[in-house]
C-alpha positions as CSV (number, residue, x, y, z in Angstrom):
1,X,-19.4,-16.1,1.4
2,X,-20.9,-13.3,-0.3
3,X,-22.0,-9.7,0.2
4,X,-25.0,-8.6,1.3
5,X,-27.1,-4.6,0.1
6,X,-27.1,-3.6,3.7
7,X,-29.8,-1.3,2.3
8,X,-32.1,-4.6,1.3
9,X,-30.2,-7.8,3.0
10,X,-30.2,-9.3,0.0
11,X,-26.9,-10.1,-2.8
12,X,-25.3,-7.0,-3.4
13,X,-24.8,-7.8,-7.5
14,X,-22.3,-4.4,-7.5
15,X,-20.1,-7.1,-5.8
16,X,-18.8,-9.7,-8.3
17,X,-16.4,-12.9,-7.4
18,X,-14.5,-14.3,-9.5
19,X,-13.6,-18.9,-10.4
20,X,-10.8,-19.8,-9.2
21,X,-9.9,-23.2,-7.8
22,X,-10.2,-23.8,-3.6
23,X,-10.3,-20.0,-3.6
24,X,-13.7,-18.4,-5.1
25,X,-16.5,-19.2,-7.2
26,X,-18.6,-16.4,-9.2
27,X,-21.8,-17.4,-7.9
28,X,-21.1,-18.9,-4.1
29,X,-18.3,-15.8,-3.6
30,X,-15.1,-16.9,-1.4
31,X,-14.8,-20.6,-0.3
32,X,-14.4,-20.8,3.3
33,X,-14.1,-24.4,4.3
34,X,-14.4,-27.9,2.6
35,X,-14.3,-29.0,-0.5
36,X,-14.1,-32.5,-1.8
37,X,-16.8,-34.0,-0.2
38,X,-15.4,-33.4,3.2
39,X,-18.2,-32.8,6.0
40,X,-18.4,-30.1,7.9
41,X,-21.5,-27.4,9.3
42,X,-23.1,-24.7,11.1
43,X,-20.7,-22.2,10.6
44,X,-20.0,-19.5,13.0
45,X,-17.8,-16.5,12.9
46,X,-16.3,-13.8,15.3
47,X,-14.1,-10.9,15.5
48,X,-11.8,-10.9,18.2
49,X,-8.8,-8.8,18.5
50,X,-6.5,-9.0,15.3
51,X,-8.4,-12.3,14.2
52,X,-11.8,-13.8,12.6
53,X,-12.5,-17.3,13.7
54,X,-14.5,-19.7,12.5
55,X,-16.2,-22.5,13.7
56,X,-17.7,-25.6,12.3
57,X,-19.1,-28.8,13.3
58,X,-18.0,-32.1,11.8
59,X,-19.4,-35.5,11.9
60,X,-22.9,-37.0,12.4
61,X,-25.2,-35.4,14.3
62,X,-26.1,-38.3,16.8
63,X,-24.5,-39.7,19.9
64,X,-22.2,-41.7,18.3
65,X,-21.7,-40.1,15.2
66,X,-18.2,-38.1,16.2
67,X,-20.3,-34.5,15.7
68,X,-17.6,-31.9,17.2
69,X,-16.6,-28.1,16.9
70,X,-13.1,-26.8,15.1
71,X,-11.9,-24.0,14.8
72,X,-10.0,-21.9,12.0
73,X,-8.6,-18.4,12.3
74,X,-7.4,-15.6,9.3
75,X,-6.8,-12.0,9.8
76,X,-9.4,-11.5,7.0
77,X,-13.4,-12.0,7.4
78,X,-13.6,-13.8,3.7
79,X,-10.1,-16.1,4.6
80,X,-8.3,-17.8,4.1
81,X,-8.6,-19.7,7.2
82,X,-5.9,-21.9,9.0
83,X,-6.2,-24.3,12.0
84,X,-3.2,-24.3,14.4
85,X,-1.0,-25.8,12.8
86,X,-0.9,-23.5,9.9
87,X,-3.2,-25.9,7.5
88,X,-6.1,-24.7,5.5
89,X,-10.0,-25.0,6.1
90,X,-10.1,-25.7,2.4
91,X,-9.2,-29.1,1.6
92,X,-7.5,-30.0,-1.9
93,X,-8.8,-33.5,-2.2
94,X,-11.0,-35.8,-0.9
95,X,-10.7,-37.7,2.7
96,X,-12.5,-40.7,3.8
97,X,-13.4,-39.1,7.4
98,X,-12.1,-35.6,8.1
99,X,-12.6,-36.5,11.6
100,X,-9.8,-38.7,11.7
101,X,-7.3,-36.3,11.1
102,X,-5.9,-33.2,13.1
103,X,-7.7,-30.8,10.7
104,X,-8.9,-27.9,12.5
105,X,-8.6,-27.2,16.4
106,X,-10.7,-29.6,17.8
107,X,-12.4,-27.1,21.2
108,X,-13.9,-29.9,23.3
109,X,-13.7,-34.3,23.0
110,X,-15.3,-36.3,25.5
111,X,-13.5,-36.2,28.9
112,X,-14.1,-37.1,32.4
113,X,-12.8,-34.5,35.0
114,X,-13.3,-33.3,39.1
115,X,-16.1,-30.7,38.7
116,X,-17.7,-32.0,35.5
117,X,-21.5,-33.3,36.3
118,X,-21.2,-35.9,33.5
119,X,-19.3,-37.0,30.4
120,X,-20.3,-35.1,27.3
121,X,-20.6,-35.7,23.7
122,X,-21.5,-34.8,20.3
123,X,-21.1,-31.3,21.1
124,X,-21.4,-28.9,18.2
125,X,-23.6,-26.5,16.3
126,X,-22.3,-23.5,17.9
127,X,-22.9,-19.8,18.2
128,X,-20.5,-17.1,19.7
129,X,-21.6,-14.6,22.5
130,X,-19.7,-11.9,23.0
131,X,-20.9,-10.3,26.2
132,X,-21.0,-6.1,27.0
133,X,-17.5,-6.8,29.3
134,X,-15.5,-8.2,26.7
135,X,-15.9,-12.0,27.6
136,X,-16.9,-14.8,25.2
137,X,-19.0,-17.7,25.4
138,X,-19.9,-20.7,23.0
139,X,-23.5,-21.7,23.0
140,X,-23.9,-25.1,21.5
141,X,-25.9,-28.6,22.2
142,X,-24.6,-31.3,23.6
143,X,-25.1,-35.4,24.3
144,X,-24.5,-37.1,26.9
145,X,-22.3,-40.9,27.3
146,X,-25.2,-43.0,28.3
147,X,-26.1,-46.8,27.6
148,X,-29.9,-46.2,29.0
149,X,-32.8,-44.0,28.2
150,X,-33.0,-41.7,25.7
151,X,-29.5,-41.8,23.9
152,X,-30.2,-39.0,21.7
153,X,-31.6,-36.2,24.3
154,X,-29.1,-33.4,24.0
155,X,-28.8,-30.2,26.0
156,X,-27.7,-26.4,25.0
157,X,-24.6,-25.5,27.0
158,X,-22.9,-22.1,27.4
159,X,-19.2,-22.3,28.6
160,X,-16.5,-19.2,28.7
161,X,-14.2,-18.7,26.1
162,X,-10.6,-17.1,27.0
163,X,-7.5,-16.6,23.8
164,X,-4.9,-18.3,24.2
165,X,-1.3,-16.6,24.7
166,X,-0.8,-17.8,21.0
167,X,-4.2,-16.3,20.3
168,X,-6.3,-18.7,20.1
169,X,-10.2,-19.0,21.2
170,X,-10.0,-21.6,23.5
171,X,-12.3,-23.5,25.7
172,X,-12.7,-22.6,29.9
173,X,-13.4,-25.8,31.4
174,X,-16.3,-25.6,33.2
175,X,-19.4,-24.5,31.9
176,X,-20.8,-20.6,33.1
177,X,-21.7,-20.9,36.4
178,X,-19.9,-17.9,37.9
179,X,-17.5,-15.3,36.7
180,X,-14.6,-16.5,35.0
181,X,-11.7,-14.3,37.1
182,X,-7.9,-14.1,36.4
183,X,-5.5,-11.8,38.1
184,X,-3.3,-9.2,36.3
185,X,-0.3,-11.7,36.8
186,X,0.6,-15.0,38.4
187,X,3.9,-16.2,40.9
188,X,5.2,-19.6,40.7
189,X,4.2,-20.3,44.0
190,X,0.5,-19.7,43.2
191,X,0.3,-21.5,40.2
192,X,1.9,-24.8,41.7
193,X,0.4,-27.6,42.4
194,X,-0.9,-31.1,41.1
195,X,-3.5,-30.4,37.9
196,X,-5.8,-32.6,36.2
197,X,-4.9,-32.0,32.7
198,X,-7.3,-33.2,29.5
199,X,-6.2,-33.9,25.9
200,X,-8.9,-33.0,23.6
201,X,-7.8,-35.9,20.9
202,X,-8.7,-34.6,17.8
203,X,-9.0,-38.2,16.1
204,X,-11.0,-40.3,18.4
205,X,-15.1,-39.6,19.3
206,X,-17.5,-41.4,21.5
207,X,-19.2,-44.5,19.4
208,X,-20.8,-46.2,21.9
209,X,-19.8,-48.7,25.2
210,X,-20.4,-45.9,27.9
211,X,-18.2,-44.9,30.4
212,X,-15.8,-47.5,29.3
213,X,-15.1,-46.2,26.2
214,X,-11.5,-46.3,25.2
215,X,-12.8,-42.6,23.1
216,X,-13.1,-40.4,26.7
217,X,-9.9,-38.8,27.9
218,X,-9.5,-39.5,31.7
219,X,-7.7,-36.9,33.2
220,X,-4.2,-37.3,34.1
221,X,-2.6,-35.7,36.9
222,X,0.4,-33.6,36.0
223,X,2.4,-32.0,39.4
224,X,3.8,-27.8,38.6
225,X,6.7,-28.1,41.3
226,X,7.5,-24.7,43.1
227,X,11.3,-25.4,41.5
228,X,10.1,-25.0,37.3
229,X,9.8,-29.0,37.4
230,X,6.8,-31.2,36.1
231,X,6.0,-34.6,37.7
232,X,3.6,-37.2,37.8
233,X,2.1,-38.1,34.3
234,X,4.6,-36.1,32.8
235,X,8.2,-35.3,33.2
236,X,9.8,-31.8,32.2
237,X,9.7,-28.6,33.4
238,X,7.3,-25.2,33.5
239,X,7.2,-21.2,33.7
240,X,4.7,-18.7,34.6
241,X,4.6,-14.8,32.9
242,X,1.8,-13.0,33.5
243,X,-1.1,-14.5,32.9
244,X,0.5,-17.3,30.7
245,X,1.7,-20.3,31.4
246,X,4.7,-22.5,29.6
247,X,4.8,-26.1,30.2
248,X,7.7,-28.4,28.3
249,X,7.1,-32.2,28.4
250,X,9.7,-34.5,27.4
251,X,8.0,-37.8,28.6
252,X,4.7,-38.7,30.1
253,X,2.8,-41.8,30.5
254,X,0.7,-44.2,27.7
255,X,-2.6,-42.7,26.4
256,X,-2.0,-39.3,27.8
257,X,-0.8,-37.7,24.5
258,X,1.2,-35.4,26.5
259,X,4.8,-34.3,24.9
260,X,6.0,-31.0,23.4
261,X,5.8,-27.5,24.4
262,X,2.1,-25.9,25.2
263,X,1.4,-22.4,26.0
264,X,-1.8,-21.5,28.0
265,X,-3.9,-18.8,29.6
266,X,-4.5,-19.1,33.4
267,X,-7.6,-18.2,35.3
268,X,-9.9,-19.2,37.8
269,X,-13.8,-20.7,37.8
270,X,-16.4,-21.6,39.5
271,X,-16.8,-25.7,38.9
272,X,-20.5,-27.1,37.6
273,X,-19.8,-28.6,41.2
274,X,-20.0,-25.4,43.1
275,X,-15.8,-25.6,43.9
276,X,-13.4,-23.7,42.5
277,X,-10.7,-24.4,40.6
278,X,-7.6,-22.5,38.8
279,X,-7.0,-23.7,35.5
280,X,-4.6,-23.3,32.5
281,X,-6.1,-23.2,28.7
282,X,-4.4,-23.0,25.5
283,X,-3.1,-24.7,22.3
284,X,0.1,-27.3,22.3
285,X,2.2,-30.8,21.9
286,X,3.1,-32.5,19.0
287,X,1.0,-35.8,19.6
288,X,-1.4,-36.1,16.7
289,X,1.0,-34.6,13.5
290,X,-1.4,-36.3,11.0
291,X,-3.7,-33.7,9.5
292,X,-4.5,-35.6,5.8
293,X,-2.9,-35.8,2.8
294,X,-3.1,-32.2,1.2
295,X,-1.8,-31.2,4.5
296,X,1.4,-29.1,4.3
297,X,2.3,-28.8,8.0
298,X,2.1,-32.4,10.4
299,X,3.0,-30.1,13.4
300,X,0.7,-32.2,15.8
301,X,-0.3,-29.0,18.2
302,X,-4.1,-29.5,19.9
303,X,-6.4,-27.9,22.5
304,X,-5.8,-28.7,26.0
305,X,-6.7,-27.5,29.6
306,X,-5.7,-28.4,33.3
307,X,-7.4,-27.5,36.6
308,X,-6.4,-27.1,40.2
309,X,-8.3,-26.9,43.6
310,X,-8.4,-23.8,45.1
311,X,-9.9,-22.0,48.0
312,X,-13.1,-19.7,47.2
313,X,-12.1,-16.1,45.9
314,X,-11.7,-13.3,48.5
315,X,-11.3,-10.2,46.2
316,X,-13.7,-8.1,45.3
317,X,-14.3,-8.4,40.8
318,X,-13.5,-5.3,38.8
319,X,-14.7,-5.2,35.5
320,X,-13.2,-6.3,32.3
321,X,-10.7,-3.4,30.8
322,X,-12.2,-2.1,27.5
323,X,-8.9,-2.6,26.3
324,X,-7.2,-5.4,27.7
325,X,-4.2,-4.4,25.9
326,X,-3.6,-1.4,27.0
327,X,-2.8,-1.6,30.8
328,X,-3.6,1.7,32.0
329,X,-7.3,1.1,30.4
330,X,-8.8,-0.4,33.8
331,X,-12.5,0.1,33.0
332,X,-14.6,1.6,35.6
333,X,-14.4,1.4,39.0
334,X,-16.0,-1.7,41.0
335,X,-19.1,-0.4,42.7
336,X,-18.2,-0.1,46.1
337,X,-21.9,-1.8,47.3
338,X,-21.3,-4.7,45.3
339,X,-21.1,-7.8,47.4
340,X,-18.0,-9.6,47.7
341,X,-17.5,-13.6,47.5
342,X,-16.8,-16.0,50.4
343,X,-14.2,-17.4,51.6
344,X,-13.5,-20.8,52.4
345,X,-10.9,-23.2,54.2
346,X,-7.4,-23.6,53.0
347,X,-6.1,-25.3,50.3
348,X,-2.3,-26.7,50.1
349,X,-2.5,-26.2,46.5
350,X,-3.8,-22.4,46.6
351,X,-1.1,-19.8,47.9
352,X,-1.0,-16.0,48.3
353,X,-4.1,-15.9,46.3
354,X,-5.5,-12.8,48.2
355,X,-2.5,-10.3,47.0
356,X,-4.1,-9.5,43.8
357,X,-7.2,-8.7,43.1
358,X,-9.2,-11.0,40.6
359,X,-11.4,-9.7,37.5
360,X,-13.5,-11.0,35.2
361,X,-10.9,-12.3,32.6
362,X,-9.6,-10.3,29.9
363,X,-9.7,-11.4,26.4
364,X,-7.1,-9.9,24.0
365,X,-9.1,-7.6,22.2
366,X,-12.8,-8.2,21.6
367,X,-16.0,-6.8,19.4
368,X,-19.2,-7.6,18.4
369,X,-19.3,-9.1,14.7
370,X,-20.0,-6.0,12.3
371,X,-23.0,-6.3,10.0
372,X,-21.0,-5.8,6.8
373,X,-21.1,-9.2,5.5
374,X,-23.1,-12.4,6.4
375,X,-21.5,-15.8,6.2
376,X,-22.9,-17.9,2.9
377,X,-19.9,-20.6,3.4
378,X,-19.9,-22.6,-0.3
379,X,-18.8,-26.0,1.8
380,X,-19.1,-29.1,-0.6
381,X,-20.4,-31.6,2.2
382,X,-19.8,-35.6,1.1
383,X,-23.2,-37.8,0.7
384,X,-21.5,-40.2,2.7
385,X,-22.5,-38.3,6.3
386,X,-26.6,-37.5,6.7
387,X,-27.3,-35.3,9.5
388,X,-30.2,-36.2,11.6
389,X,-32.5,-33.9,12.0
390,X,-32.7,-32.9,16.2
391,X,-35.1,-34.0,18.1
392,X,-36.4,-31.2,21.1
393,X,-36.6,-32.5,24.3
């Protein structure tokens, strides 16, 4: 990354970097990511609340080439940058497939969920939107799992973003088809119920066999019980505060890389089915602790998300607080012509949803990216990975 003469958008040369190993070079400026060969692309970057993030996609851009967004985070725009489990974006030494290690917080696998339309894949190449209310989405193109017809026709989808209550950008799990809601604070009795919960598994991607594939995370069913217990899948025990949600699992069945302690947002969303669903969101576990050999800490935390059924919202939305800090900051007031949603039947798993009033949901702090610096991102990229170039559809 280096400076840019806001004046003529070209290097400003008053600026000057100096060599230093996996740090900075004085002609590319501050190393953000990679090194050693190790593949990675498209950055993005965004400014939200105390943090930059920064995405990039790895892999081979094809169906079955394991292309996939991760994310890194660092309270400074020029780094350094560090994935969930506190390891750097800039490797040490080479790999032999950076993709099969928990390197980097891996935002979406393939997975196969209620309220989904199909199974994705080779999602990546992203760009952040930050919208005028505070809320976040990640525009990026997607494939689809398919064993007929044109196996390389990809899509651009845009899907929320919420933080994390360990602050980090995390993935909604539908894409936008409504207003992502969440109240100003959940009971145990509304977020019980039985969830379908996905792993996204950082070190496993789609490479072919369809549906079948042993790479797509079929989600598991994991039961909140009113009395702080988990059951189903997964055996342990839960809490709600706020808006965040604690879940503890000491045991759980075979493939479901569920165990350890996750932390999550809640909210609610409209399915890409039309239902609607509560869901958790957030960071956790300790199932996948290898992240490579230069890596300091094997801490195994990844992205995950579970959804419920619920009834269709009854409250009318208020806008997204300017601050969503500060808890006196409200925003302005809901116009009072605005239209409010429908209701619908009831739903065993949705209580006492109608004593607080929903809202588009707040992020923990949010602005648009300044235009101080842009992102040249020195990555060494490995000859061993060629990305295809895309075909339009």
């Amino acid at each position: 990354m280096i400076k840019l003469d806001p004046a003529t958008g070209l290097r400003d040369y008053t600026t000057t970097y100096e060599t230093v190993p996996n740090v900075s070079d004085a002609y590319y400026g501050h190393k953000l990511a990679g090194g050693y060969g190790n593949s990675g692309e498209g950055v993005a970057l965004t400014k939200q609340g105390d943090y930059w993030y920064m995405f990039l996609s790895y892999g081979g851009l094809t169906q079955t080439g394991g292309y996939q967004m991760r994310e890194f985070r660092s309270e400074s725009i020029t780094g350094p940058y560090v994935d969930q489990n506190g390891n750097p974006a800039v490797y040490t030494e080479g790999v032999p497939d950076d993709k099969a290690f928990n390197r980097g917080l891996r935002l979406l696998s393939s997975y196969d969920q209620t309220g989904s339309e199909n199974v994705k894949t080779a999602q990546g190449g992203n760009a952040i939107l930050t919208d005028d209310d505070g809320n976040v989405y990640n525009v990026f193109h997607t494939r689809f799992v398919r064993t007929e017809g044109n196996l390389e026709e990809h899509q651009v989808r845009v899907q929320p973003m919420v933080v994390s209550p360990d602050g980090w950008l995390v993935m909604a799990p539908y894409e936008k088809s409504d207003t992502v809601r969440q109240q100003d604070a959940y009971t145990t009795e509304q977020v019980a119920g039985d969830y379908e919960i996905v792993v996204h598994n950082p070190v496993a991607f789609y490479a072919g066999g369809g549906d079948s594939s042993d790479a797509i995370y079929h989600a598991r069913t994991v039961t909140l019980n009113a009395d702080g217990t988990l059951s189903g899948t997964a055996t342990g025990t839960w809490s709600v505060d706020g808006t965040a949600v604690t879940l503890h699992i000491d045991r759980s069945e075979d493939g479901s890389h569920l165990h350890g302690d996750y932390t999550a947002t809640l909210g609610e969303q409209t399915t890409e089915t039309g239902d609607y669903a509560m869901f958790m969101t957030g960071v956790g576990g300790d199932a996948f602790p290898d992240a490579g050999p230069d890596a300091q800490y094997q801490t195994g935390r990844v992205a995950f998300w579970g959804t419920k059924a619920i009834d269709p919202p009854t409250a009318e939305v208020v806008p997204c607080p300017t601050d969503p800090t500060d808890p006196d900051d409200s925003g302005q007031s809901p116009d009072p012509d605005s239209p409010i949603d429908q209701s619908g039947q009831n739903n065993p798993n949705n209580q006492a949803r109608d004593t607080n009033e929903t809202k588009p949901l707040a992020q923990s702090g949010s602005a648009t990216v300044p235009v101080l610096f842009a992102a040249m991102v020195a990555i060494t990229f490995g000859g061993a990975c060629a990305f295809a170039r895309r075909k339009r559809r």
